[in-house]
C-alpha positions as CSV (number, residue, x, y, z in Angstrom):
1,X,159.1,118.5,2.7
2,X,162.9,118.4,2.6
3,X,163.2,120.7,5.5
4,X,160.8,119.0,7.6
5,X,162.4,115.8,7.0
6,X,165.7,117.4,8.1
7,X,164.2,118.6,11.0
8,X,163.0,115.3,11.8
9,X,166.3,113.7,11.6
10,X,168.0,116.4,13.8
11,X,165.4,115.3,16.2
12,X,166.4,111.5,16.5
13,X,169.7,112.4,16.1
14,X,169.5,115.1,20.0
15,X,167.3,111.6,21.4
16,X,170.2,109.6,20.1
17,X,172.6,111.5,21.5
18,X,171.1,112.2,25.1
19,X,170.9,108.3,25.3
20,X,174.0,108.2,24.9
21,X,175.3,110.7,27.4
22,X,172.7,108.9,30.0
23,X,175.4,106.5,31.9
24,X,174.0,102.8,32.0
25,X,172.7,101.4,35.5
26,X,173.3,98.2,37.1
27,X,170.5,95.4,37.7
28,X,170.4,96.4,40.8
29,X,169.8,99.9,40.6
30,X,167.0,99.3,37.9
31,X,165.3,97.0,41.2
32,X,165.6,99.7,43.8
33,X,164.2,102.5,41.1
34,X,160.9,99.4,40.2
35,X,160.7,99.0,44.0
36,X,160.5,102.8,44.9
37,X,157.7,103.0,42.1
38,X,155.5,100.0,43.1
39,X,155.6,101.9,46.5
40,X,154.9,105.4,45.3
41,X,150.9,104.8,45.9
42,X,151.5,103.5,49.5
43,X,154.1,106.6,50.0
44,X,151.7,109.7,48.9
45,X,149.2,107.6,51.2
46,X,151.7,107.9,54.2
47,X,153.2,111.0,53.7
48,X,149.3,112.8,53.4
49,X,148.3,111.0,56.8
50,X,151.7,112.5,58.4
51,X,150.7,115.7,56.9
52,X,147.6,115.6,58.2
53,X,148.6,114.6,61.4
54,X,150.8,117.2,61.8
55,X,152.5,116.4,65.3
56,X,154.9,118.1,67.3
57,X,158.2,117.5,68.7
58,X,157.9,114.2,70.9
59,X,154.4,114.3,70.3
60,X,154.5,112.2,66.8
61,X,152.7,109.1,68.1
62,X,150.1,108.4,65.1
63,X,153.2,109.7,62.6
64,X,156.0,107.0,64.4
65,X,153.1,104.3,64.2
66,X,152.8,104.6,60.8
67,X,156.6,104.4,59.5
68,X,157.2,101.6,62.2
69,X,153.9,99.6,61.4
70,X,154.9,100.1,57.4
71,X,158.5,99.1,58.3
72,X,157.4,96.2,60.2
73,X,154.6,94.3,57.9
74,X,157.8,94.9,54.8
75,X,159.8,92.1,57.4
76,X,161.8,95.1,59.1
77,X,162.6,93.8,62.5
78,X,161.3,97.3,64.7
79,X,162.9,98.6,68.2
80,X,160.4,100.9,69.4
81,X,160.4,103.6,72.3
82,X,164.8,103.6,71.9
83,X,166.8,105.8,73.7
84,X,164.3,107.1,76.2
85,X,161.9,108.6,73.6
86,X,158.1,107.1,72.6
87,X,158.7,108.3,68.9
88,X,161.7,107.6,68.4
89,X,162.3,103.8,66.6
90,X,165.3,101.5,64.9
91,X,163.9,99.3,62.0
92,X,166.7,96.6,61.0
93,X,166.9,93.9,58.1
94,X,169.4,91.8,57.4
95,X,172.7,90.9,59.1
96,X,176.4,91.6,58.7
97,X,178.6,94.2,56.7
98,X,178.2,96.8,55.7
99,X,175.4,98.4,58.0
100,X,174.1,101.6,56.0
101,X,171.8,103.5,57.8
102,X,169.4,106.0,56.3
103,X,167.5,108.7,58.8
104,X,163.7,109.5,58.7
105,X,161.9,112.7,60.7
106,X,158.2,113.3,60.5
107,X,157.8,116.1,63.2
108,X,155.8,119.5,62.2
109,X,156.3,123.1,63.2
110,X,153.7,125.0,65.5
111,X,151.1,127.4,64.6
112,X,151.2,126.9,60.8
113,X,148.6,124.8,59.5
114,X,147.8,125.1,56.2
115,X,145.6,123.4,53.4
116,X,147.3,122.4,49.9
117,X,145.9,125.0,48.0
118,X,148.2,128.0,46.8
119,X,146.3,130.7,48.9
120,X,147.0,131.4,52.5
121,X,144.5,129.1,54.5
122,X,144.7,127.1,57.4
123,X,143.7,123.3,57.4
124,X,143.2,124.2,61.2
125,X,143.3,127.4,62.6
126,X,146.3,127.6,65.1
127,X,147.7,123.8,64.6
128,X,150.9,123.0,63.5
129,X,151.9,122.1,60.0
130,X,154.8,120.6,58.2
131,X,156.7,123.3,57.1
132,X,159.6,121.9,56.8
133,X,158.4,118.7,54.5
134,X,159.1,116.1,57.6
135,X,156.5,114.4,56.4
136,X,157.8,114.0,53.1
137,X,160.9,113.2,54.4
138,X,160.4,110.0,56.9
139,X,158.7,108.2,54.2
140,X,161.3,108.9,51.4
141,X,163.8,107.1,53.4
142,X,161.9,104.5,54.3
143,X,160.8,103.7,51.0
144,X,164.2,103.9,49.9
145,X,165.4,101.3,52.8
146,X,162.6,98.9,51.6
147,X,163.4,99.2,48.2
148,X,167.5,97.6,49.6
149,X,165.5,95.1,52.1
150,X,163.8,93.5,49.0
151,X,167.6,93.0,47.7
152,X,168.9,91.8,50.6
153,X,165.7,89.7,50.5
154,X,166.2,88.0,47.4
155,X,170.2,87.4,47.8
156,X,171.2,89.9,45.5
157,X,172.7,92.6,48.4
158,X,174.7,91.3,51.5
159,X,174.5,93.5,54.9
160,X,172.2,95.5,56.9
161,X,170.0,98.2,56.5
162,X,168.3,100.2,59.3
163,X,165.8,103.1,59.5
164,X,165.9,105.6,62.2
165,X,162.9,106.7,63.1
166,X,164.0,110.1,64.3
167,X,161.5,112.7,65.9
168,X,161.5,115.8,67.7
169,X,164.2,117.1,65.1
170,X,162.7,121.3,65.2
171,X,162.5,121.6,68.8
172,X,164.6,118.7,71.0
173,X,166.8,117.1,68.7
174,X,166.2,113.5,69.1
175,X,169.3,112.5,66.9
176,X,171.1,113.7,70.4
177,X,170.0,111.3,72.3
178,X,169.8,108.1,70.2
179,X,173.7,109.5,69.0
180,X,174.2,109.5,73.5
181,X,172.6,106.0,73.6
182,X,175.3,104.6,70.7
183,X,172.5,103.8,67.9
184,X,174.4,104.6,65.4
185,X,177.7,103.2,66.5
186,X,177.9,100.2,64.2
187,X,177.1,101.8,61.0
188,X,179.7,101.8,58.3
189,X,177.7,104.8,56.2
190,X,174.6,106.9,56.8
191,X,172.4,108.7,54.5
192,X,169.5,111.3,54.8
193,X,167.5,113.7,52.6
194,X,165.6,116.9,53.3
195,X,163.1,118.6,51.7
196,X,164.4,121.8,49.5
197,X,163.7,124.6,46.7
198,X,166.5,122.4,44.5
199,X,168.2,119.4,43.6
200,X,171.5,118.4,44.6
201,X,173.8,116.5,46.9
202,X,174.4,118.2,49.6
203,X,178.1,119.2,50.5
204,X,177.6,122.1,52.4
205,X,178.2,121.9,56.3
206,X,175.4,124.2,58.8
207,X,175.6,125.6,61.5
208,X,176.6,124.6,65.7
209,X,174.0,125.9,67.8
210,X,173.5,126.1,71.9
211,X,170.4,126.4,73.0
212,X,169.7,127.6,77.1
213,X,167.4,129.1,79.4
214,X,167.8,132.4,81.0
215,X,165.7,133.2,84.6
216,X,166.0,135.9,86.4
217,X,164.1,136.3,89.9
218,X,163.4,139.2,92.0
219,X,161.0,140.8,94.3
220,X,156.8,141.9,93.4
221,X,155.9,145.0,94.7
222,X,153.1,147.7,93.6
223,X,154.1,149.2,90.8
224,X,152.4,152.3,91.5
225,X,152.0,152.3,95.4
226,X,155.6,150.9,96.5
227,X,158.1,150.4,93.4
228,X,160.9,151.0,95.4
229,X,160.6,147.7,97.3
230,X,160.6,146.0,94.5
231,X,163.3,144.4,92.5
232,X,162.2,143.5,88.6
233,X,163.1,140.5,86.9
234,X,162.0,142.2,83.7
235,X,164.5,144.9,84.5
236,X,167.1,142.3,84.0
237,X,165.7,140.4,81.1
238,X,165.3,144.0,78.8
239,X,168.9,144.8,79.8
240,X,170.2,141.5,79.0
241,X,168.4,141.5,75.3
242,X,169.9,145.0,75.0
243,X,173.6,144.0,75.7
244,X,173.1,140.9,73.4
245,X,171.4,143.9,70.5
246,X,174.7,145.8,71.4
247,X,177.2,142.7,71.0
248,X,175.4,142.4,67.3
249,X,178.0,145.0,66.0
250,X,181.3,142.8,67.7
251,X,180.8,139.2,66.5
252,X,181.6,137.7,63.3
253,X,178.7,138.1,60.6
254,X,178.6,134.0,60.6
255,X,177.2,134.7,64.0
256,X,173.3,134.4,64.8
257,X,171.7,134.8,68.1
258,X,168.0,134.3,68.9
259,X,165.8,134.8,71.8
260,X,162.6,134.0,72.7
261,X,160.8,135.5,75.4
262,X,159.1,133.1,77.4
263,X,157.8,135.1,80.2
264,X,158.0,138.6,81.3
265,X,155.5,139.1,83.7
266,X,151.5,138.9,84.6
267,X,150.3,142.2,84.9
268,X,150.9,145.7,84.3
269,X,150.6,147.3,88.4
270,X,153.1,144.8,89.7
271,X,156.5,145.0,89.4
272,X,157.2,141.5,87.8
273,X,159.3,139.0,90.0
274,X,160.2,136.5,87.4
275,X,161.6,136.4,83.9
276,X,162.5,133.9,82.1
277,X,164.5,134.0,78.2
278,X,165.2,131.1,75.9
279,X,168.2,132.1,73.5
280,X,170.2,130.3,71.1
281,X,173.5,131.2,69.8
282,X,174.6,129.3,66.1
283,X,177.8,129.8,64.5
284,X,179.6,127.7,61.4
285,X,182.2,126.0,64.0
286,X,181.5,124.7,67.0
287,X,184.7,125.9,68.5
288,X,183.9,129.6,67.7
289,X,180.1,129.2,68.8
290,X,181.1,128.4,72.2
291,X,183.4,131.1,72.5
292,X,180.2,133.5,71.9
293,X,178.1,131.1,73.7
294,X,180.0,131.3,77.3
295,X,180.4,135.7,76.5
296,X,176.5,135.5,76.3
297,X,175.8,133.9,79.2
298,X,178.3,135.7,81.2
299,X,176.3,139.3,80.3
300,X,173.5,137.3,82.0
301,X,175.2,138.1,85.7
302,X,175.8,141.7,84.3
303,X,172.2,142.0,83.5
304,X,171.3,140.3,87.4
305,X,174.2,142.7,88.8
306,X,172.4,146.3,87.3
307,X,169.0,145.1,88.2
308,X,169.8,143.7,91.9
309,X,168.0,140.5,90.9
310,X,168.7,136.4,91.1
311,X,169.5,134.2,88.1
312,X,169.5,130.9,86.7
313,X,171.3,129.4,83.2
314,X,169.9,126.1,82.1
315,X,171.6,124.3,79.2
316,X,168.8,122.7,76.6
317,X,170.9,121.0,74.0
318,X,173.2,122.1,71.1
319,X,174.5,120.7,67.8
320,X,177.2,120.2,65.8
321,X,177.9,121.5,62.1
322,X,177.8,119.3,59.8
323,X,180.8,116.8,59.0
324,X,180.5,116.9,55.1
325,X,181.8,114.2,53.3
326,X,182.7,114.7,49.3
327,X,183.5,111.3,48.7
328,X,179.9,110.0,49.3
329,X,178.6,113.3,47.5
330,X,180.4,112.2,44.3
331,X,178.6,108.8,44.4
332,X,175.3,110.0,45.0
333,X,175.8,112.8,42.4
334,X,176.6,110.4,39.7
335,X,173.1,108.3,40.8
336,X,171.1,112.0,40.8
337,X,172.8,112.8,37.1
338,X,170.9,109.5,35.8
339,X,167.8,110.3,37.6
340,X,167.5,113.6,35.8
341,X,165.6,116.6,36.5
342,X,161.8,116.4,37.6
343,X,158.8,118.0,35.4
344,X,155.8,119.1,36.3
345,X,152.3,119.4,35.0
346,X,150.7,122.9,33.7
347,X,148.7,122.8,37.0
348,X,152.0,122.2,39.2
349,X,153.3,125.1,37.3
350,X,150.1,127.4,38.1
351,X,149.9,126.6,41.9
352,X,153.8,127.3,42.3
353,X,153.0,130.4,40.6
354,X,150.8,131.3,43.1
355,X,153.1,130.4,46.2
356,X,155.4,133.2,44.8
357,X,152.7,135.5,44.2
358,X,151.2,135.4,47.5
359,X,154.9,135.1,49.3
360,X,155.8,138.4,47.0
361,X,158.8,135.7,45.1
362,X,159.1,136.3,41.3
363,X,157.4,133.6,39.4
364,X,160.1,132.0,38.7
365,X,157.9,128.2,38.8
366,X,159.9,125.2,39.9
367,X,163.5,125.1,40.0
368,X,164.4,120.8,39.8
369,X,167.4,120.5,37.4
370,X,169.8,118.7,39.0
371,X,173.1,121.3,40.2
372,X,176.2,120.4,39.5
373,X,178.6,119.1,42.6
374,X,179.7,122.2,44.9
375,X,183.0,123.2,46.4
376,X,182.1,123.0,50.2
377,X,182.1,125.9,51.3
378,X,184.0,127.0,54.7
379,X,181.6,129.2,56.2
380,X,178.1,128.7,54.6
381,X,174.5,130.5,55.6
382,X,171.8,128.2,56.5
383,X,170.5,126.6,59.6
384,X,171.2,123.7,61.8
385,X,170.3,120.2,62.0
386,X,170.7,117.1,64.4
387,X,172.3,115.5,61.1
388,X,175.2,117.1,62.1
389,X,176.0,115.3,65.5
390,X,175.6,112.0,63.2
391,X,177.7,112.9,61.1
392,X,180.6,113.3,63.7
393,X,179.8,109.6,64.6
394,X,179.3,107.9,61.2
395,X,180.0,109.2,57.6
396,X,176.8,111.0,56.6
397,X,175.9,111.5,52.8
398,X,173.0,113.9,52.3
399,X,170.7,114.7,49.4
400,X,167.9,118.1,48.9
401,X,165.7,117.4,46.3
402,X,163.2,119.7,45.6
403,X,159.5,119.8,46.9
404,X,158.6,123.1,46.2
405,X,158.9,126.3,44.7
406,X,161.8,128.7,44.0
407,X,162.2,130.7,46.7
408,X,159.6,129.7,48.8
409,X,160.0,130.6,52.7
410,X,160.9,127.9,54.6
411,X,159.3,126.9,57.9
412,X,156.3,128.3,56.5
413,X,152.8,127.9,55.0
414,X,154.1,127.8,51.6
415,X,156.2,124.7,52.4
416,X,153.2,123.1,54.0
417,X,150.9,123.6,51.3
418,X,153.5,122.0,49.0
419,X,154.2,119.1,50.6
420,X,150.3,117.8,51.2
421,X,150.4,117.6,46.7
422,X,151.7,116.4,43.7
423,X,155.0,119.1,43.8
424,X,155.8,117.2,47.2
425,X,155.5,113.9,46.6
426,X,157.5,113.9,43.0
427,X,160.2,115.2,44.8
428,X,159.4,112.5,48.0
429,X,159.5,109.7,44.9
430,X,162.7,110.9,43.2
431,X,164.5,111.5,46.7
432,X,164.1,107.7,47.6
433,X,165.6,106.5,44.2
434,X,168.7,108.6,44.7
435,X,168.9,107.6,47.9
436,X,168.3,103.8,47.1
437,X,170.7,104.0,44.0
438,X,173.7,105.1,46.0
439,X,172.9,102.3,48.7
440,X,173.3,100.1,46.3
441,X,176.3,101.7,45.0
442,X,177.4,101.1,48.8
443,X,176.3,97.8,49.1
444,X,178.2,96.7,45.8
445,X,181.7,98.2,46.2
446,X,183.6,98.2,49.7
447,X,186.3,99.9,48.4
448,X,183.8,103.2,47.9
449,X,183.1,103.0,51.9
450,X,186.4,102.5,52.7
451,X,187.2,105.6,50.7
452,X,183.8,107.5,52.3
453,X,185.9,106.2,55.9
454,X,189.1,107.7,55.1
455,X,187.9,111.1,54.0
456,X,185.7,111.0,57.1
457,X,188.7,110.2,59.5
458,X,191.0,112.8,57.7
459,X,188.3,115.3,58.3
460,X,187.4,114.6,61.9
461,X,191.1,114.2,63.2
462,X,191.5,113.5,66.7
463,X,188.1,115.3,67.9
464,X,186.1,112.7,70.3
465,X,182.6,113.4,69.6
466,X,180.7,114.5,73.1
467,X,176.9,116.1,72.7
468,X,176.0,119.2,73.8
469,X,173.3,117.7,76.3
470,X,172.5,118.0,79.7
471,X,172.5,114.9,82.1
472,X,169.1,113.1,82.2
473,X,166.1,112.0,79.8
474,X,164.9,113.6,76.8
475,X,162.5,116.5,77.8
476,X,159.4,114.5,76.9
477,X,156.0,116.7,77.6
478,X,154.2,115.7,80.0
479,X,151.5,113.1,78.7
480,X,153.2,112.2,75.4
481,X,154.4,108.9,76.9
């Protein structure tokens, strides 16, 4: 008896404790945290219809409609069809300083379809899915931006809040564009989220990337009959991946290069006139990227020299790295330490269990504790985002919360299956609260932006931002308009 009533006491006494440590929250904050929640039914059902939807780059009609319908009946004041692009949408309330901004994508990857079950099974066979949790993503920043317009609503905020409506971020990079048209010009801070396998804010930079077309165009012959009179594009295109293999061994190990063979002839008796290569070269500085970027297309002419053929460069797009910004990390650390980690239910458990199994990941369940603040790294792994060409514009403070299991491969099946159930949309939910808390935090104290500004100045220096964009209209496919 004695020892189960000390027990008992130790007990209240952790509770008291941990109350303790929890920081106390503003008015305010307890408001955007009530507002996320009364939304969290109206979320899941937006972010399953997305899912479901599952649209590609520049192709997201049905998944636009819905933010910019949702954003529109909560009093937003919606600019559809900006910058050239049917998907792509501004939603506005409020007026004055500050402007915070906070960005939203809902575009899903090709050939990955996938239902929400932990076993390997398409929803439809050869459609595309969202493995990279877009879906989750456009409506946790929305919610979060409607959570600060009922503020602003009720007199308790003063500014403006928008929500960009961002699409074709996997394939086109729409952020290019609406960054080339000056949409986010009069922003004081931006935010954004992504989908992730943890918690935490994000302080880590990316990587520049160039993306361009390689053609190469020579003369058909019989392959058999007259091969001499020929002159193969394919010739060129195998000799130009092979000097690009051999260059592997000479660049700096932050260095990635990707191709993508796009065509390489029709049949097998003629000798193939045309050839055509997409390739894209990523490094962690945009500086050093384009030094590699100019060497590779240069070995193009070598490859059309050797092979006695034509060819043709084409520049796509690129990005920049990220601009990180610690300042506005801090803050939205401070919001994600109150928030706490996420649990999950014995079944959540089980089917994240299963991911790894089927993925061949240890079973390591669901990593959501909250991680400490980083030290940025200089030259960090990862891929590239249009976040980062914002982020040369504006002061950009990004968030990954996690939506599904440790480990899980990304731009996969497994992501898909976890962001059309419960291990998605908790993290969807908690992603809009951080990113609502540290609005307000933004909203409240001018002296924080102003601090966000200067680190965001000292950082940039005297660089003029200037895409990596051809001259012309976004690429939209023909019939998305």
């Amino acid at each position: 008896m004695i020892r189960s009533s000390i027990l008992l006491i130790s007990f209240l006494m952790s509770l008291s404790l941990t109350a303790q440590k929890r920081p106390k929250i503003g008015i305010n904050k307890k408001a955007v945290i009530a507002a996320v929640e009364k939304q969290q039914e109206k979320m899941i059902t937006m972010s399953d219809q997305i899912w479901a939807l599952a649209e590609m780059a520049f192709e997201e009609k049905e998944s636009s409609k819905i933010l910019a319908d949702y954003a529109e009946s909560q009093g937003f004041i919606v600019e559809r069809a900006v910058a050239g692009m049917p998907t792509a949408f501004v939603a506005t309330y409020g007026s004055g300083k500050p402007v915070i901004g906070v960005l939203g994508e809902f575009d899903a990857l090709p050939g990955i379809s996938q239902k929400a079950t932990s076993a390997k099974e398409p929803l439809k066979k050869g459609a595309g899915g969202h493995g990279c949790g877009h879906n989750l993503f456009g409506v946790g920043s929305l919610a979060a931006a409607v959570a600060i317009k009922d503020l602003i609503a009720a007199g308790k905020l003063k500014g403006t809040i928008k929500f960009y409506g961002t699409p074709a971020e996997e394939k086109f990079f729409g952020k290019l564009f609406m960054a080339r048209e000056g949409l986010f010009n009069d922003l004081d801070v931006c935010l954004d989220w992504h989908p992730s396998d943890e918690i935490k804010a994000n302080v880590q930079s990316g990587l520049a990337l160039v993306d361009f077309i390689v053609e190469f165009n020579g003369q058909a012959a019989h392959a058999a009959g007259d091969p001499w009179n020929g002159r193969s594009a394919v010739d060129a295109l195998e000799l130009y991946t092979t000097g690009i293999n051999y260059l592997r061994e000479h660049i700096k190990p932050s260095v990635r290069i990707h191709y993508h063979i796009q065509h390489g002839g029709d049949v097998v008796n003629v000798v193939p006139d045309y050839a055509k290569l997409w390739v894209r070269v990523r490094d962690t500085k945009r500086e050093d990227m384009q030094q590699v970027w100019k060497r590779v297309e240069k070995m193009a002419e070598g490859a059309a020299i050797m092979a006695n053929v034509d060819y043709k460069i084409s520049l796509v797009s690129g990005l920049h790295e990220v601009l990180v910004n610690r300042t506005g990390g801090a803050a939205l650390q401070k919001n994600l330490e109150y928030l706490g980690d996420i649990t999950y239910t014995d079944k959540e458990l089980a089917f994240a269990h299963g991911i790894q199994e089927v993925t061949g990941k240890p079973k390591e369940g669901i990593d959501a504790k909250v991680r400490p603040m980083e030290e940025t790294k200089e030259h960090p792994g990862g891929g590239s985002t249009d976040v980062g060409d914002v982020s040369w514009l504006v002061p950009e403070i990004r968030l990954g919360v996690t939506t599904a299991p440790k480990g899980t491969p990304w731009h996969s099946w497994a992501v898909v299956a976890c962001g059309g159930m419960s291990i998605g949309h908790k993290g969807m939910v908690h992603a809009a609260k951080a990113l609502s808390m540290t609005m307000v935090d933004l909203y409240e104290n001018q002296k924080l932006i102003q601090n966000i500004q200067i680190e965001f100045k000292e950082r940039k220096g005297d660089y003029q931002y200037k895409a990596i964009l051809p001259e012309g209209p976004p690429p939209i496919p023909i019939g998305s308009n």
